[in-house]
C-alpha positions in Angstrom: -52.9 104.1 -120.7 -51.0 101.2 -122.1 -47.9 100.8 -124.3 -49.7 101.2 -127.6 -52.0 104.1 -126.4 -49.2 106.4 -124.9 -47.6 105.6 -128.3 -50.5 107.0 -130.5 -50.8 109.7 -128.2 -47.4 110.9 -129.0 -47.3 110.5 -132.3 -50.6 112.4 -132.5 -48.7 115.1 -130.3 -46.1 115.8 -133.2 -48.5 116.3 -135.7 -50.4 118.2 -133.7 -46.9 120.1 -132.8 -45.8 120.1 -136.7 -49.6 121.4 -137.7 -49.1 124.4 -135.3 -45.3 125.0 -136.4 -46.4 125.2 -140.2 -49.9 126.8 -140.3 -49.1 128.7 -143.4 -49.6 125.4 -144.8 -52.8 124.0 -143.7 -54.9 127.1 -144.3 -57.7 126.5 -141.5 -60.4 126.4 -144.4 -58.9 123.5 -146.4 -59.8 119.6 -145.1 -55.9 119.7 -144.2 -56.5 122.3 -141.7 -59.8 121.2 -140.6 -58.1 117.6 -139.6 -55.0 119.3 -137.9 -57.1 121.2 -135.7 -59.3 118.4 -134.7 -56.0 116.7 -133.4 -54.9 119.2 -131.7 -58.2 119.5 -130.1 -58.2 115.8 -129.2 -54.2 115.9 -128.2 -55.5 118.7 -125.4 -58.3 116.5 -123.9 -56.2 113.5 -124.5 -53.7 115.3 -122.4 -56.4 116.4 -119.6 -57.6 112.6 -119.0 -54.2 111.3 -118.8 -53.6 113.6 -116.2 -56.6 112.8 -114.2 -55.8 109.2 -114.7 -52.4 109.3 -113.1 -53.5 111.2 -110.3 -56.3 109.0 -109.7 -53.7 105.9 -109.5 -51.8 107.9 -107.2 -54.5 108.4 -104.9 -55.0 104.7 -105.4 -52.2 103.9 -104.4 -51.9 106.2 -101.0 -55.3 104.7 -100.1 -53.9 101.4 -100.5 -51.3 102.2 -98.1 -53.0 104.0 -95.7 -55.8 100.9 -95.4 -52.7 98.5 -95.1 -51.3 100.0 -92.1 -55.0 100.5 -90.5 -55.1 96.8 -91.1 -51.8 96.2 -89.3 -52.0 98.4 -86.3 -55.9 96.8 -85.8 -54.3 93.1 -85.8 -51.6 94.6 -83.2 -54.5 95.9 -81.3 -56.6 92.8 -81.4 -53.8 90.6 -80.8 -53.0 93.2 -77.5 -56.6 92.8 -76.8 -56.4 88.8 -76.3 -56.8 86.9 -73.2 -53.3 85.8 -74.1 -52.0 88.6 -75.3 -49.2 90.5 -73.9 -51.5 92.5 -72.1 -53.2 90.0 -70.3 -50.1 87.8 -68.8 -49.1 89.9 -65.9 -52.3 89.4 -64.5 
């Protein structure tokens, strides 16, 4: 999520938060309560995807590690593997 979204998301969190703190307010028949539940509904998905979505750029991120040193130690290999290589010179 970006800046603006987290931003929205939080501010939809405390009304969500205030909704559940003063229900005796919003009775769950008026348009009042009807609206503060849908947020809340929408705060708890909201809350699920962001979730997934940081856990997915984690695992981003270990895959991109883990391919970088595959990378590496198959250069080292190839380079071993040369004619002139270190390998090769004692020959």
């Amino acid at each position: 999520m970006n800046r603006r979204q987290i931003h929205t998301y939080q501010m939809l969190a405390r009304v969500a938060d205030f909704g559940a703190t003063h229900a005796e307010l919003f009775p769950k028949t008026t348009i009042a309560g009807e609206l503060l539940a849908a947020i809340g509904s929408a705060v708890t998905k909201l809350s699920g995807h962001s979730s997934s979505q940081v856990s997915g750029n984690g695992a981003i991120r270990n895959s991109s590690g883990s391919r970088t040193a595959a990378r590496k130690a198959l250069k080292k290999m190839a380079r071993a593997d040369r004619p002139d290589g270190p390998r090769h010179a004692h020959r």
